[in-house]
DRENPAFI-567551 format. One line per field, with one value per residue (C-alpha): x, y, z; residue in three letters. Coordinates in Angstrom, 1 decimal. Layout:
<gutors>
px	[X	...]
py	[Y	...]
pz	[Z	...]
residu	[Ala	...]
</gutors>
This chain:
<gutors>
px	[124.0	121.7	123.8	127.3	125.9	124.8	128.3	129.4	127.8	128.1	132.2	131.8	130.0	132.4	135.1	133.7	133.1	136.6	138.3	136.1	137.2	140.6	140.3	138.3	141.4	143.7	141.9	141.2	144.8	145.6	143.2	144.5	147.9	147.2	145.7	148.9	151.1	154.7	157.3	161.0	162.8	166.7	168.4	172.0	173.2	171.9	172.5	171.0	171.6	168.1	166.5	162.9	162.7	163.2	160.8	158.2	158.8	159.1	156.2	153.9	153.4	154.0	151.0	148.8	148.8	148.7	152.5	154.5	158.1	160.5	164.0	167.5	171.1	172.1	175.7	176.4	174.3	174.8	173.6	170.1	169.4	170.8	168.2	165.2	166.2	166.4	163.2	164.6	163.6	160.3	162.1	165.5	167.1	170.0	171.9	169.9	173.0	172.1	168.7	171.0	173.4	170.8	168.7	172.1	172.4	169.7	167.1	163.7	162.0	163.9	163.8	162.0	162.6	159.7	160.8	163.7	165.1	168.4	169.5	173.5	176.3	175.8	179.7	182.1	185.5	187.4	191.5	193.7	194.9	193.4	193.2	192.5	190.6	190.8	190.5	190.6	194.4	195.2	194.5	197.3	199.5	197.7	195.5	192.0	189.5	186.7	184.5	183.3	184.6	181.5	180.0	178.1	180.5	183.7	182.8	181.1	185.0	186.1	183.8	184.8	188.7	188.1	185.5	188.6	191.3	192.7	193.4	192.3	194.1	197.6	197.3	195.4	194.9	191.4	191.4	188.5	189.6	187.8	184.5	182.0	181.3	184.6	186.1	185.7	187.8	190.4	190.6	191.7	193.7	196.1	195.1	194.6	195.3	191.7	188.4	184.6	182.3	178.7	177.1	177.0	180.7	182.4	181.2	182.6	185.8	186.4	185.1	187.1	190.0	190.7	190.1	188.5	185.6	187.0	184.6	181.3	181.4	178.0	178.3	181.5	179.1	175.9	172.3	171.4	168.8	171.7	169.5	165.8	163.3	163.1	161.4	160.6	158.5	156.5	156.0	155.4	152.8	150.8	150.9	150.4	148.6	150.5	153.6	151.6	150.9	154.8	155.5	153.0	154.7	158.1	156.8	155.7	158.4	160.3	158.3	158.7	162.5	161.6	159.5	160.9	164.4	167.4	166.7	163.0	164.0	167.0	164.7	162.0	164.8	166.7	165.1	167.0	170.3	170.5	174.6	174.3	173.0	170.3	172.9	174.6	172.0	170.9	174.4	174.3	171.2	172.5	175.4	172.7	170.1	173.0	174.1	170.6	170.7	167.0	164.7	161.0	159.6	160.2	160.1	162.9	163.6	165.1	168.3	169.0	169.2	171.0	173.5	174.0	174.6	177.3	179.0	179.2	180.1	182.9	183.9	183.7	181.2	178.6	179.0	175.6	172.8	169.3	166.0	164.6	161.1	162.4	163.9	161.6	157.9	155.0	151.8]
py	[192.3	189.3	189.9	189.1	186.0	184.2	185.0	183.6	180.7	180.0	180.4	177.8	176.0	176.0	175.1	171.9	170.6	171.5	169.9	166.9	166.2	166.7	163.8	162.1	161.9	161.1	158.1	156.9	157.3	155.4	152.3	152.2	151.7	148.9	147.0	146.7	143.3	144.1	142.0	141.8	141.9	140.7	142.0	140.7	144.3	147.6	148.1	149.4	145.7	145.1	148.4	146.4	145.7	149.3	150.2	148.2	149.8	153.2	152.9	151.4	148.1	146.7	148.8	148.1	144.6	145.4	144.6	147.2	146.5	146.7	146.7	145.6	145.1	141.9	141.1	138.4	135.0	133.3	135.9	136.4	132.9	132.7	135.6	133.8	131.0	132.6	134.5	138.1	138.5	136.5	136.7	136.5	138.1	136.8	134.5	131.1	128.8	130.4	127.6	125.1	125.2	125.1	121.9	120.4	121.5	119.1	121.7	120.1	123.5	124.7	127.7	127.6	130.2	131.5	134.1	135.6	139.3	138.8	136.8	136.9	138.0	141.4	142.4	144.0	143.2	146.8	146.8	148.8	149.9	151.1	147.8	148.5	145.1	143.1	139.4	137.1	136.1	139.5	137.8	136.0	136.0	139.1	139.1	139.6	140.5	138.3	138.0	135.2	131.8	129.7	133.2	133.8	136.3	134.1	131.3	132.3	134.1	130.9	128.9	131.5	131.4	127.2	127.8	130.1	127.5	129.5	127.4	129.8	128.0	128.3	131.1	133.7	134.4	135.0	137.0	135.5	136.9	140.1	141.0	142.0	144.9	146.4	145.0	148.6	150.2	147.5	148.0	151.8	150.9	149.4	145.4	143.4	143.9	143.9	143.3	142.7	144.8	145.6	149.1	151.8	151.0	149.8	153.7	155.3	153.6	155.1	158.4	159.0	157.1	154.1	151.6	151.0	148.5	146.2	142.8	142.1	138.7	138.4	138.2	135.5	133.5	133.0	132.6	131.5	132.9	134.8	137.0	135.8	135.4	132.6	132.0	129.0	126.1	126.5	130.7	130.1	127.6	129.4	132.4	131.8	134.9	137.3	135.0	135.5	139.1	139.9	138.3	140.2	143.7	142.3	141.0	144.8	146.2	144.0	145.0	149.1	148.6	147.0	149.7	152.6	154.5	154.3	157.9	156.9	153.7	156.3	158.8	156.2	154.4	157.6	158.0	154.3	156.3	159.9	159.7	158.9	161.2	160.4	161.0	158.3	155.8	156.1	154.9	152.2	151.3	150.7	148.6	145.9	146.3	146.1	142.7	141.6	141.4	141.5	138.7	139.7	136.9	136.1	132.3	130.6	127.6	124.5	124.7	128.2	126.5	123.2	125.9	127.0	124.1	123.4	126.2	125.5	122.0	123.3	125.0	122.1	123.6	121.1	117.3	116.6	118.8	119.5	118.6	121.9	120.8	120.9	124.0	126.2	127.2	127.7	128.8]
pz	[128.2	127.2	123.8	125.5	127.6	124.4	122.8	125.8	125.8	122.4	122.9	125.7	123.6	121.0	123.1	124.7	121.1	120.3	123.0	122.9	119.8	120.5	123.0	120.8	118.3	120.9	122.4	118.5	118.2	121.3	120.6	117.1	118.4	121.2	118.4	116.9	118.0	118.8	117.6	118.2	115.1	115.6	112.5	111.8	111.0	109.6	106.3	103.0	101.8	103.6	101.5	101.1	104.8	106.0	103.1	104.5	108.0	106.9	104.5	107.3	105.5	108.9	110.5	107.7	108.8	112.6	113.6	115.2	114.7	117.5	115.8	117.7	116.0	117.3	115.3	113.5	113.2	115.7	118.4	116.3	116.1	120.3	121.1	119.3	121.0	124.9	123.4	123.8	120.1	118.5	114.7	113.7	110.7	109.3	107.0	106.4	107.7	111.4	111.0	109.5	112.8	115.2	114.0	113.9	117.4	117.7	119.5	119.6	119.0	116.2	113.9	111.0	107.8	106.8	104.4	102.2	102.1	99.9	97.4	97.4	99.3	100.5	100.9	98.8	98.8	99.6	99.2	100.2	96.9	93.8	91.3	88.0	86.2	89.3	89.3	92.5	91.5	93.2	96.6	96.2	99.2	100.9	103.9	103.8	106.7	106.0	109.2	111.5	110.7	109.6	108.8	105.2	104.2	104.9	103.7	100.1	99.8	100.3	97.6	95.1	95.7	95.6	92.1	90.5	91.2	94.3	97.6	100.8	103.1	101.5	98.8	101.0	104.7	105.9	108.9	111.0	114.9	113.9	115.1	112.1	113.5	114.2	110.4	109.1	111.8	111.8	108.2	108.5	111.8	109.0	109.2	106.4	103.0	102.1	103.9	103.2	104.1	103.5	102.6	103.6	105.2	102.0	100.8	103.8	103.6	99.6	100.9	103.7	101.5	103.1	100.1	96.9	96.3	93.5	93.6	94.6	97.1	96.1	92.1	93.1	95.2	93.4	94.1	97.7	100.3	101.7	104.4	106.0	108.4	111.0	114.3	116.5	115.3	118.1	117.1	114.2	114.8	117.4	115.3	111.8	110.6	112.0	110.3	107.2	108.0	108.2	105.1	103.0	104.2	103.4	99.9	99.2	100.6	98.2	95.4	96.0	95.4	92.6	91.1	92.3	91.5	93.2	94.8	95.3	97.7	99.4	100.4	101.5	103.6	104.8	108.0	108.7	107.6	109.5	109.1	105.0	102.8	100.0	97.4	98.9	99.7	96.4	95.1	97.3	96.6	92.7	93.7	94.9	92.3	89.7	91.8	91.6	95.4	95.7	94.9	93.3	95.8	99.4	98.6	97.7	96.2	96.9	94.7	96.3	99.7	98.3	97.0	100.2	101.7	99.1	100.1	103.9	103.1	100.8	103.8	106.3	108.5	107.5	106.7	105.1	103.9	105.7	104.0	102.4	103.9	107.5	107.8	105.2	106.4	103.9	105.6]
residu	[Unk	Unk	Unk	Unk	Unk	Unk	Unk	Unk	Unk	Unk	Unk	Unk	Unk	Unk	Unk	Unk	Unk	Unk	Unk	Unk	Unk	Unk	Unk	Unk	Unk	Unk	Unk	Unk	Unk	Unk	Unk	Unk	Unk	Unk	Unk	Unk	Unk	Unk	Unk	Unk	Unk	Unk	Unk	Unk	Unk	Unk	Unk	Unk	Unk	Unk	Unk	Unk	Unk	Unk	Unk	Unk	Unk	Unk	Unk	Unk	Unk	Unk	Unk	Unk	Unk	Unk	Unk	Unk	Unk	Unk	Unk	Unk	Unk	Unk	Unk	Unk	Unk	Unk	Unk	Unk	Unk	Unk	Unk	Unk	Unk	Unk	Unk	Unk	Unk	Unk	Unk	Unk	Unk	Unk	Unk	Unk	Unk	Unk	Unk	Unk	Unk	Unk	Unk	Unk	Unk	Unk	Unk	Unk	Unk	Unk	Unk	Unk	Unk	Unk	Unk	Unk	Unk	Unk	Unk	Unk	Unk	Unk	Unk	Unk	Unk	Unk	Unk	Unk	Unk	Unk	Unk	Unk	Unk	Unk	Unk	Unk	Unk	Unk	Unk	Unk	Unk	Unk	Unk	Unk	Unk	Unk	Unk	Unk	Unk	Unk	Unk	Unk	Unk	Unk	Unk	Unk	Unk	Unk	Unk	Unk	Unk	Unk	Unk	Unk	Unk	Unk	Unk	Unk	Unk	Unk	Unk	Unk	Unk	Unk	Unk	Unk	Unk	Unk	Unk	Unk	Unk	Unk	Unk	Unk	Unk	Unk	Unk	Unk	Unk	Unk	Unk	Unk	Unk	Unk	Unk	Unk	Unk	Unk	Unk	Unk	Unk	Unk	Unk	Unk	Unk	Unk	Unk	Unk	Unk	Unk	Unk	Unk	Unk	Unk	Unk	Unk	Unk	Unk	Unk	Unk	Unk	Unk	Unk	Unk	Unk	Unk	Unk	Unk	Unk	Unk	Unk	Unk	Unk	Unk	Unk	Unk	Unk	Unk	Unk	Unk	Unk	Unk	Unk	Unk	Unk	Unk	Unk	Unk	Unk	Unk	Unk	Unk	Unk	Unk	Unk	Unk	Unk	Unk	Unk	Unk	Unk	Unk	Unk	Unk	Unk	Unk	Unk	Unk	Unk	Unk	Unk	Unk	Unk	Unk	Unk	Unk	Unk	Unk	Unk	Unk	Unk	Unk	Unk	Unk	Unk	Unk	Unk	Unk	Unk	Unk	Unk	Unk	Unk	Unk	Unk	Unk	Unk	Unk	Unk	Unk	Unk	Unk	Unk	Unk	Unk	Unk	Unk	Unk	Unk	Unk	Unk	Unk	Unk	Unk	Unk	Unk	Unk	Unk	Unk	Unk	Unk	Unk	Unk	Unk	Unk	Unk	Unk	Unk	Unk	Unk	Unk]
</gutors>
């Protein structure tokens, strides 16, 4: 009897010490995770163009520097840099021109750009037929979808149709009533001759047998700090080390993809991807390296942003260029 108390006892024992450090675990687990900071991140678009980011959020380089990301699509440029603005997002992700249109705005608290994701022109330029040794002369007289007037995309097309001799206002037309995010499906609803898109659509529309990727907009374009990170001046300022923070987990989310295969970044990244498949990624994930679409540093310099601004003042959507020290933030 005195036998099967003690075993008793020692069960209950047992137990306690079991579920005691069961809750012990949990409320670890939950203090670890109110010490993280939540930001808003307002990407432009989801694609496998951004790779290094979705590393570094898939990797927890963002938890590693206490930053939990809270990721929503808001298309196109001018709606990121309109939600950091109404403060519905604390960073904006998308082409650099999005800061450039806002100082001239003239907004007091303007954004600042703080870091760098991309390099070039993320699009491909898909047509509607197979083009064997393409060149940009086979625009001629065809229509293309190109995106948002004032828009990266559109407006590097243009600089490399002007660059190769080409006049985009007489030789080709440039589509720009189409939303970005409905260019795919207007593509295979049978408009346009060709359109730009970025990865992984420009894959789905030769899979499904829509069109054929036969230039990269990028490669056309040149180097620019096509893709990056802004906030408010006023952000920024009153929170310079988590600023900091999110730039270090970028940087080594940069520097996996650039140490790591193309099927090592897919299946890092995949998770970001359920509807692509890492065979897939991974090929996508080659078409930028081979582009050099990744920089090894999120800094950028001030001929990459001059460049730019070349580019939209080709285009007419600027008169005079910004001073790289007001628009670019070094902590």
């Amino acid at each position: 009897m005195k036998k099967k108390i003690i075993i008793f006892i020692v069960a209950g024992i047992l137990l306690f010490l079991l579920v005691t450090l069961v809750l012990f675990d949990f409320n670890k687990g939950k203090k670890e995770n109110t010490d993280l900071t939540e930001i808003t991140l307002a990407e432009v678009t989801h694609s496998i163009f951004y790779a290094p980011q979705y590393v570094a959020i898939e990797k927890g380089y963002f938890k590693e520097v206490g930053i939990d990301i809270e990721l929503i699509l808001t298309s196109g440029a001018d709606k990121v840099t309109a939600a950091v603005l109404s403060g519905d997002a604390d960073i904006g992700f998308c082409g650099s021109e999005g800061t450039i249109y806002v100082y001239n705005g003239g907004e007091k608290d303007y954004l600042k750009t703080f870091a760098q994701l991309t390099q070039k022109d993320g699009s491909f330029l898909v047509s509607r037929e197979k083009i064997e040794d393409f060149s940009l002369e086979d625009l001629e007289g065809k229509t293309v979808l190109g995106g948002r007037a004032g828009g990266m995309p559109e407006m590097t097309l243009e600089y490399a149709l002007k660059q190769n001799g080409m006049d985009p206002e007489k030789e080709v037309k440039i589509d720009t009533s189409i939303d970005f995010a409905a260019m795919g499906g207007a593509f295979i609803g049978g408009q346009g001759d060709f359109v730009t898109l970025f990865e992984p659509n420009a894959l789905e529309i030769e899979k499904e047998g829509y069109g054929y990727v036969v230039a990269s907009v990028g490669e056309l374009g040149g180097v620019v700090p096509y893709t990056s990170y802004s906030a408010r001046i006023s952000f920024i300022e009153e929170n310079k080390e988590l600023i900091e923070n999110f730039t270090k987990a970028i940087q080594k989310g940069i520097d996996y993809v650039h140490s790591h295969t193309d099927e090592e970044v897919a299946k890092a990244i995949v998770n970001q991807f359920p509807d692509t498949s890492i065979e897939d990624i991974a090929k996508v994930v080659k078409r930028y390296r081979d582009i050099d679409a990744w920089p090894k540093t999120t800094e950028f310099s001030e001929d990459s942003f001059n460049h730019l601004q070349d580019i939209m003042i080709d285009y007419g959507a600027i008169e005079e260029k910004v001073p790289y020290n007001k628009l670019m933030y070094r902590g």
